[in-house]
N, CA, C and O atoms as a MOPAC input file, in Angstrom:
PM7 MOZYME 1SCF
protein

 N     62.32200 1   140.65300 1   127.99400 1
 C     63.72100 1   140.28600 1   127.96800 1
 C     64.38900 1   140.98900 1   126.79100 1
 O     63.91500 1   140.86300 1   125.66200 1
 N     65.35800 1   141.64500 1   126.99500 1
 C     66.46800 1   142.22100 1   126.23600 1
 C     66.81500 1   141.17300 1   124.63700 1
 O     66.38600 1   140.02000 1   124.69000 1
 N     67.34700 1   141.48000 1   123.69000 1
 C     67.54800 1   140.73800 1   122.81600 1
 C     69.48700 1   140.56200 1   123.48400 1
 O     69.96300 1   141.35000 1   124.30100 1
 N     70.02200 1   139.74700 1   123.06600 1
 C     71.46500 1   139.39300 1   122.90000 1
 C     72.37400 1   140.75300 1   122.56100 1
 O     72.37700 1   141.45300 1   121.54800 1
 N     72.96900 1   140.83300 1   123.51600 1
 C     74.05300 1   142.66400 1   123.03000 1
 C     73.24600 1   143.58900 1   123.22600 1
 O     73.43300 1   144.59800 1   122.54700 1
 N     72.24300 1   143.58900 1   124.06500 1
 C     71.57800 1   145.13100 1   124.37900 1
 C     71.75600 1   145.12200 1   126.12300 1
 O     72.26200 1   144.28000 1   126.86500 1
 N     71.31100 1   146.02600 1   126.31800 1
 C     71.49500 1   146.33900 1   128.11900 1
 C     69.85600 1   145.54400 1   128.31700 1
 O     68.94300 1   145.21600 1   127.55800 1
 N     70.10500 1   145.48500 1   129.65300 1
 C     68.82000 1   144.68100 1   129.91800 1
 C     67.69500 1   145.93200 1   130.32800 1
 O     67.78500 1   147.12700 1   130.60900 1
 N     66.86000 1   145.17300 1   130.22300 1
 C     65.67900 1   146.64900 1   130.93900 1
 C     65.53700 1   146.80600 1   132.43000 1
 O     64.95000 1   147.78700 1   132.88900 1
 N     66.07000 1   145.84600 1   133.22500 1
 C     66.08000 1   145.88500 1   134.37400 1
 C     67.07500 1   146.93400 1   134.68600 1
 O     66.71600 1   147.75300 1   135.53200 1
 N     68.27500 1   147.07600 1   134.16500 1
 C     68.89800 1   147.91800 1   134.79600 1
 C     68.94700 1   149.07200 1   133.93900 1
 O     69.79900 1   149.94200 1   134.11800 1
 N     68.15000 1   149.13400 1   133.08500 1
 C     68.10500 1   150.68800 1   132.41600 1
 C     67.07600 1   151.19500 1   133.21300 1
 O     67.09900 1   152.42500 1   133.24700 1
 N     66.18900 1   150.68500 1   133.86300 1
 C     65.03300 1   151.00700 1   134.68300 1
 C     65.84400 1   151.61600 1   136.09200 1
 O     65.69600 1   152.69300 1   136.67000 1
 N     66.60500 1   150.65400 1   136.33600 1
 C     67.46700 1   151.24200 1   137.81900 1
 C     68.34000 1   152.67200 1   137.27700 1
 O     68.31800 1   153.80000 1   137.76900 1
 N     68.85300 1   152.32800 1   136.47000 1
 C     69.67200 1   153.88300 1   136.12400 1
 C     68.45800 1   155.05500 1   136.48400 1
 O     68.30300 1   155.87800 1   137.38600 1
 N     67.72100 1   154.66600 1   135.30300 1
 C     66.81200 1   155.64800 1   134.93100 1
 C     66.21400 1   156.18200 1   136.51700 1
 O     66.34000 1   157.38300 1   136.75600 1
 N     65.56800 1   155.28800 1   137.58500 1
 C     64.77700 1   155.82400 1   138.40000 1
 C     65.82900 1   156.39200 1   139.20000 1
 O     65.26500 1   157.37200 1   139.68700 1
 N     67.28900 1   156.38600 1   139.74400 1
 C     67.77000 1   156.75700 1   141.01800 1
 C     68.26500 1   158.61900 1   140.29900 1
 O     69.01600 1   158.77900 1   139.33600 1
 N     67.80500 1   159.40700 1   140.84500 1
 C     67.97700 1   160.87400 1   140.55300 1
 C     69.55100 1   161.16200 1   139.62200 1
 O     70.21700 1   160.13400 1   139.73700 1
 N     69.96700 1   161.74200 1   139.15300 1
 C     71.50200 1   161.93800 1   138.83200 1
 C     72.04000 1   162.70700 1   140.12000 1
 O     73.22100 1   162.43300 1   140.33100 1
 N     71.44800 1   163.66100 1   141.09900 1
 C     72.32500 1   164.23400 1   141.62300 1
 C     72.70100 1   163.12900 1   142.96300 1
 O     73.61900 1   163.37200 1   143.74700 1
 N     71.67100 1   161.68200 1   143.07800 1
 C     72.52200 1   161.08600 1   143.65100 1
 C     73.55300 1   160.06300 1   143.29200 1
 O     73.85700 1   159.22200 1   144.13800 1
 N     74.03000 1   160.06200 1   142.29400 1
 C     74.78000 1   159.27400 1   141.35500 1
 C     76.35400 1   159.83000 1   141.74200 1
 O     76.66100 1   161.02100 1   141.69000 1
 N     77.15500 1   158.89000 1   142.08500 1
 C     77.99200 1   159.34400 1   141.83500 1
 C     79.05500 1   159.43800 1   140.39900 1
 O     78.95700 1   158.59500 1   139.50700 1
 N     80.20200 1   160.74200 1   140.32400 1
 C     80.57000 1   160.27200 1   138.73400 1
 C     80.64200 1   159.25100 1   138.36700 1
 O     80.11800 1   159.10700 1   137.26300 1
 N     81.19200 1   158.14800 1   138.90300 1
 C     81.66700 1   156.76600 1   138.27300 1
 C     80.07100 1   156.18100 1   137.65500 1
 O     80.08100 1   155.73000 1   136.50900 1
 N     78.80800 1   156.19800 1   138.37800 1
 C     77.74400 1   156.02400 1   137.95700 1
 C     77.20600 1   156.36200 1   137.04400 1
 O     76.54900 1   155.74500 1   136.20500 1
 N     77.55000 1   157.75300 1   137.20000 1
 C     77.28800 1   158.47600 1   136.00000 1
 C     77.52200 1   158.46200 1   134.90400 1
 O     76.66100 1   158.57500 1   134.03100 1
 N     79.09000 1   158.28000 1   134.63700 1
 C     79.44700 1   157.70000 1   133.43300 1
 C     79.41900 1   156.55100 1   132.78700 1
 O     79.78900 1   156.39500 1   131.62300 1
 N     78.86600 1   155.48600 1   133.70500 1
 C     78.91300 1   154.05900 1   133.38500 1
 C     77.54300 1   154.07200 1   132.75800 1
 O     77.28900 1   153.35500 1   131.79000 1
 N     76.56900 1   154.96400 1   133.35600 1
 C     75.06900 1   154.63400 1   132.92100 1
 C     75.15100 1   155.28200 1   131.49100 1
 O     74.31500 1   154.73000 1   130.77500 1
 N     76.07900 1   156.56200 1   130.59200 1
 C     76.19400 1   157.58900 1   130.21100 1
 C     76.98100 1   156.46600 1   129.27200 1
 O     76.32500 1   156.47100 1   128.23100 1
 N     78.13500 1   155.44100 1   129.11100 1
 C     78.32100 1   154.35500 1   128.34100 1
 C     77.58200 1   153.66400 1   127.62700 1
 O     77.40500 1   153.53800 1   126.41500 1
 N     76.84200 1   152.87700 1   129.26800 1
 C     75.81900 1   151.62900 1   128.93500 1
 C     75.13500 1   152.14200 1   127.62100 1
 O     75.09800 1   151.53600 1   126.55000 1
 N     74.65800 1   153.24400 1   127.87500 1
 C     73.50200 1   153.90000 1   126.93400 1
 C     73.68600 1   154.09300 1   125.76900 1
 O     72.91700 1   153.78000 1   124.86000 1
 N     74.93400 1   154.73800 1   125.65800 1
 C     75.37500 1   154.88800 1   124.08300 1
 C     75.35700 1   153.58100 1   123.37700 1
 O     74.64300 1   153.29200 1   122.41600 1
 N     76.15600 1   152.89300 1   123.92200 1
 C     76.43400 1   151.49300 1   123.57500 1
 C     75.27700 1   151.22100 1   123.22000 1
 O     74.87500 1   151.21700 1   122.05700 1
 N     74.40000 1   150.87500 1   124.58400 1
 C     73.21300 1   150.27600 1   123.62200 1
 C     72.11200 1   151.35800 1   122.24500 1
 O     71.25600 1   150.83500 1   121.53200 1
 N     72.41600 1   152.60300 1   122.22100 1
 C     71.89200 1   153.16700 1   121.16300 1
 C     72.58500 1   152.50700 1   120.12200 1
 O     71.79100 1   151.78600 1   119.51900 1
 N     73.93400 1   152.43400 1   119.56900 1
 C     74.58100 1   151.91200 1   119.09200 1
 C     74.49200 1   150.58900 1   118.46300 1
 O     74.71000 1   150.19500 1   117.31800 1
 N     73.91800 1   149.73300 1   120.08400 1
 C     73.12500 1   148.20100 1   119.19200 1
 C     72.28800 1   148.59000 1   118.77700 1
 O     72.31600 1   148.03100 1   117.68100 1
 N     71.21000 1   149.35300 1   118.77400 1
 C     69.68400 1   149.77800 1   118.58300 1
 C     69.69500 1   149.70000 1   116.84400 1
 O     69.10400 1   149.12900 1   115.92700 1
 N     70.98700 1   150.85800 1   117.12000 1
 C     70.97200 1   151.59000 1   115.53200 1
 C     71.13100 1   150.23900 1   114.64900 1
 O     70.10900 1   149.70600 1   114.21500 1
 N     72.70500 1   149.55200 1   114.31700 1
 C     73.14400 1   148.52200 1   113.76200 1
 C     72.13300 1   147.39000 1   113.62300 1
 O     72.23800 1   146.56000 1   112.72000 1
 N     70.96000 1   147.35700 1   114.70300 1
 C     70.49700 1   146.06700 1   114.93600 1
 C     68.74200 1   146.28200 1   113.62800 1
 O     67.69900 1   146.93500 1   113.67300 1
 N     69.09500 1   145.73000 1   113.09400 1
 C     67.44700 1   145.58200 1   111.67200 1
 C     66.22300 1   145.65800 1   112.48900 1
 O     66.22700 1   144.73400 1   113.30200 1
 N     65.39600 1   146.24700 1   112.56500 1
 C     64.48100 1   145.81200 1   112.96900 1
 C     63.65100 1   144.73100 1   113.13800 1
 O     63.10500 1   144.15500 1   114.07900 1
 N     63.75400 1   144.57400 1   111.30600 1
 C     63.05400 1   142.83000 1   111.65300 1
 C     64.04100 1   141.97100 1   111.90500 1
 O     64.14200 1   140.96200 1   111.20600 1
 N     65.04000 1   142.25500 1   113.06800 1
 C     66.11400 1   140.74900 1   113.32500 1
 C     65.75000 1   140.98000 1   115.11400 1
 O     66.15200 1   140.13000 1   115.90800 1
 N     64.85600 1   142.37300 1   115.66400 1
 C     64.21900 1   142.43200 1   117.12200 1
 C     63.36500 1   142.14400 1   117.40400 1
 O     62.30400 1   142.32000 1   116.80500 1
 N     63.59300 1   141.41900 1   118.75800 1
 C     62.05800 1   140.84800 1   119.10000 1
 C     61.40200 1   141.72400 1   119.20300 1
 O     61.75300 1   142.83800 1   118.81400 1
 N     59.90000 1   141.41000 1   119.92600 1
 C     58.77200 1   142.06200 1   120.20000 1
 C     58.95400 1   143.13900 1   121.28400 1
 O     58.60700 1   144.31700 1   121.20300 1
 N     59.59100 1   142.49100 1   122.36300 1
 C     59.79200 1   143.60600 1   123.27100 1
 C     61.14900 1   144.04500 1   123.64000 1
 O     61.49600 1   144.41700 1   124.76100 1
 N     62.05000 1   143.94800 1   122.34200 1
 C     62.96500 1   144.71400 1   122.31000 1
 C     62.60000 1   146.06000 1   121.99700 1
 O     62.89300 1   147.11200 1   122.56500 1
 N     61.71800 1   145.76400 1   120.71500 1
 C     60.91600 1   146.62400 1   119.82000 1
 C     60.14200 1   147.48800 1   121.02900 1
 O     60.23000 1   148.71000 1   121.14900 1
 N     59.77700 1   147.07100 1   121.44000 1
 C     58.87200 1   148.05900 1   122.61500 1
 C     59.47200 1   148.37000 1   123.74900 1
 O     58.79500 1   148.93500 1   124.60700 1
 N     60.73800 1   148.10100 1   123.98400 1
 C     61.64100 1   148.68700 1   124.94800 1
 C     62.23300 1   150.07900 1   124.05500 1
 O     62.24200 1   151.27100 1   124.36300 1
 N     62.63000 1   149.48300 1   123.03500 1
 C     63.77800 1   150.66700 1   122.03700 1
 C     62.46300 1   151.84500 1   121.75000 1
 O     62.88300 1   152.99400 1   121.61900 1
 N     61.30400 1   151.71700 1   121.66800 1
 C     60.70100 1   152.74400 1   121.92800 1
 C     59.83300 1   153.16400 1   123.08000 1
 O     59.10200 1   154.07900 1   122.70000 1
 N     59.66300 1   152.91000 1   124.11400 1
 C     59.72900 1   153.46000 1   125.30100 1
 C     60.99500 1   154.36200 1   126.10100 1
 O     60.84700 1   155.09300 1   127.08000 1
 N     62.43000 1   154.02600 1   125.26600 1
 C     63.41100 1   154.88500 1   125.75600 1
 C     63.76200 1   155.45400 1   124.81300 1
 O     64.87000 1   155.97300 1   124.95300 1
 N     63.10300 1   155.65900 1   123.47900 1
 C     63.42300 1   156.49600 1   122.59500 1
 C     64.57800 1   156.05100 1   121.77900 1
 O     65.36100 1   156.79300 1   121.18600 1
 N     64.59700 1   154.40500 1   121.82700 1
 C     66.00200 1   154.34000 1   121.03100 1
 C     66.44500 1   154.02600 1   119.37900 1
 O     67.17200 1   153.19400 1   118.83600 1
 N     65.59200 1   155.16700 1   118.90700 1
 C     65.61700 1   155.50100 1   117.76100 1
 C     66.11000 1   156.61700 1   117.26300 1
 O     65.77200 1   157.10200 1   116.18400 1
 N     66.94000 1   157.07500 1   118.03400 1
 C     68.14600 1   157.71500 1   117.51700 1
 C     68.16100 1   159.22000 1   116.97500 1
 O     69.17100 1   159.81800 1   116.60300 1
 N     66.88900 1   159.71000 1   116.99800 1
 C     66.39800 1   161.15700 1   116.79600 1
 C     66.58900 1   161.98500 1   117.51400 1
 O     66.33200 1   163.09500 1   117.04800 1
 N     66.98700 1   161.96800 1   118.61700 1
 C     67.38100 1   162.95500 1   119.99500 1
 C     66.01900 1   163.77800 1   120.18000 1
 O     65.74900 1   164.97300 1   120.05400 1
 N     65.18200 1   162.51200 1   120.57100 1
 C     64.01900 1   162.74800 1   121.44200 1
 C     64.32100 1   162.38400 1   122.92900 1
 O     65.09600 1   161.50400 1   123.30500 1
 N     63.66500 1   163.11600 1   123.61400 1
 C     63.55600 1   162.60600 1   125.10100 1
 C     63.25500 1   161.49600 1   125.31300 1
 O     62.02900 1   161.53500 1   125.21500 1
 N     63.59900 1   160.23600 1   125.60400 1
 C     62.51200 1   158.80000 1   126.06000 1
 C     61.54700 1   159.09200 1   127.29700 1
 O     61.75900 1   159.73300 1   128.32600 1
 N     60.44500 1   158.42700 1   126.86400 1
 C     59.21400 1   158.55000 1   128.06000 1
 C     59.62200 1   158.83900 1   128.89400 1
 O     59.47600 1   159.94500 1   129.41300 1
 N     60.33700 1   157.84500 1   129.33900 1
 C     60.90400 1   157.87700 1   130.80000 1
 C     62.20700 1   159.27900 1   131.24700 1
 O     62.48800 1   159.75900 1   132.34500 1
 N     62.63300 1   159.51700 1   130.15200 1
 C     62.99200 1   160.61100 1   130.25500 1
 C     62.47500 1   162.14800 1   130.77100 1
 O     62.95600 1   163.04400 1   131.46500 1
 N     61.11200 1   161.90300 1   129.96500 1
 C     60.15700 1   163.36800 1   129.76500 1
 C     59.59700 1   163.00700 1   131.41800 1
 O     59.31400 1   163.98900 1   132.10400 1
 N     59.47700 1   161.94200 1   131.89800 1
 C     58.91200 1   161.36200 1   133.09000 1
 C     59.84600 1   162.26700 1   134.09100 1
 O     59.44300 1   163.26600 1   134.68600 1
 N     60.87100 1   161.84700 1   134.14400 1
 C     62.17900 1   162.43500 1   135.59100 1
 C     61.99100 1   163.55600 1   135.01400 1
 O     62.74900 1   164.18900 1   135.74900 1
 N     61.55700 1   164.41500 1   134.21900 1
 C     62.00200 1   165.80400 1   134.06300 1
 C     60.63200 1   166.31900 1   134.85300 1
 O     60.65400 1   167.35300 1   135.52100 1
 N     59.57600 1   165.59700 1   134.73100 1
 C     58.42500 1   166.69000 1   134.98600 1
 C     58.32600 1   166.58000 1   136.79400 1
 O     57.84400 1   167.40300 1   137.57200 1
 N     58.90500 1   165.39300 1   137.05700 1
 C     59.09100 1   165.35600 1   138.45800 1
 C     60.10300 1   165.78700 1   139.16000 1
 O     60.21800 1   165.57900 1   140.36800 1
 N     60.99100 1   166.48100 1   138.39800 1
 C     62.25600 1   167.15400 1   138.69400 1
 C     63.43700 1   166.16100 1   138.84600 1
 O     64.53900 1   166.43600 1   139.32100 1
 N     63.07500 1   165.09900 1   138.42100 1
 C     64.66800 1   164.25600 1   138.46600 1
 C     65.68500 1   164.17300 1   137.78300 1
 O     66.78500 1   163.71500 1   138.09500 1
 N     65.25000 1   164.72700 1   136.59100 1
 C     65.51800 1   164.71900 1   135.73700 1
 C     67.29800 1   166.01500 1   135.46800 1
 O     67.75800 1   166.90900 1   136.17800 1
 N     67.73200 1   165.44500 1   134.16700 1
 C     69.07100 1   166.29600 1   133.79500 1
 C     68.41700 1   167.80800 1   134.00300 1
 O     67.25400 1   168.02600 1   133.66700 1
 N     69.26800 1   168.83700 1   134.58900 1
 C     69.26200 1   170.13400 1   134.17100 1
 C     69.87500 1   170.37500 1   133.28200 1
 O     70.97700 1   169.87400 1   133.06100 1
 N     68.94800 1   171.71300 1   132.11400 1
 C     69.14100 1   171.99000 1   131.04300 1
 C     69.26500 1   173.80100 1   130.97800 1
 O     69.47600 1   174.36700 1   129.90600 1

């Protein structure tokens, strides 16, 4: 479960799995929000004030703010779902 003011993982999981080229813009940009936003809580939010599996959500999607790929990121790319670069 998500901590309070973060996106939930359920639907960062749905963003994440449906391809971008079937997204439409409005999708696109909403998922392209959600995300910032929640980097945004990530950043502001102390570590020791996150739970356990916030903590292990925010790094499974990389949300530590380094402009690394998240797993799941490096994941859609090697299967081609991923953003073109």
């Amino acid at each position: 479960m998500s901590d309070t003011g973060r996106q939930s993982f359920t639907d960062k999981a749905g963003a994440a799995m449906k391809p971008d080229s079937q997204k439409s813009t409005t999708e696109q940009l909403g998922d392209h929000f959600k995300g910032t936003g929640d980097s945004i809580a990530s950043t502001f939010q102390p570590q020791s004030e996150k739970s356990t599996s916030q903590k292990a959500g925010d790094t499974l999607s990389s949300n530590s703010n380094n402009n690394d790929d998240s797993l799941l990121a490096k994941a859609k790319n090697v299967v081609g779902m991923g953003e073109k670069k």
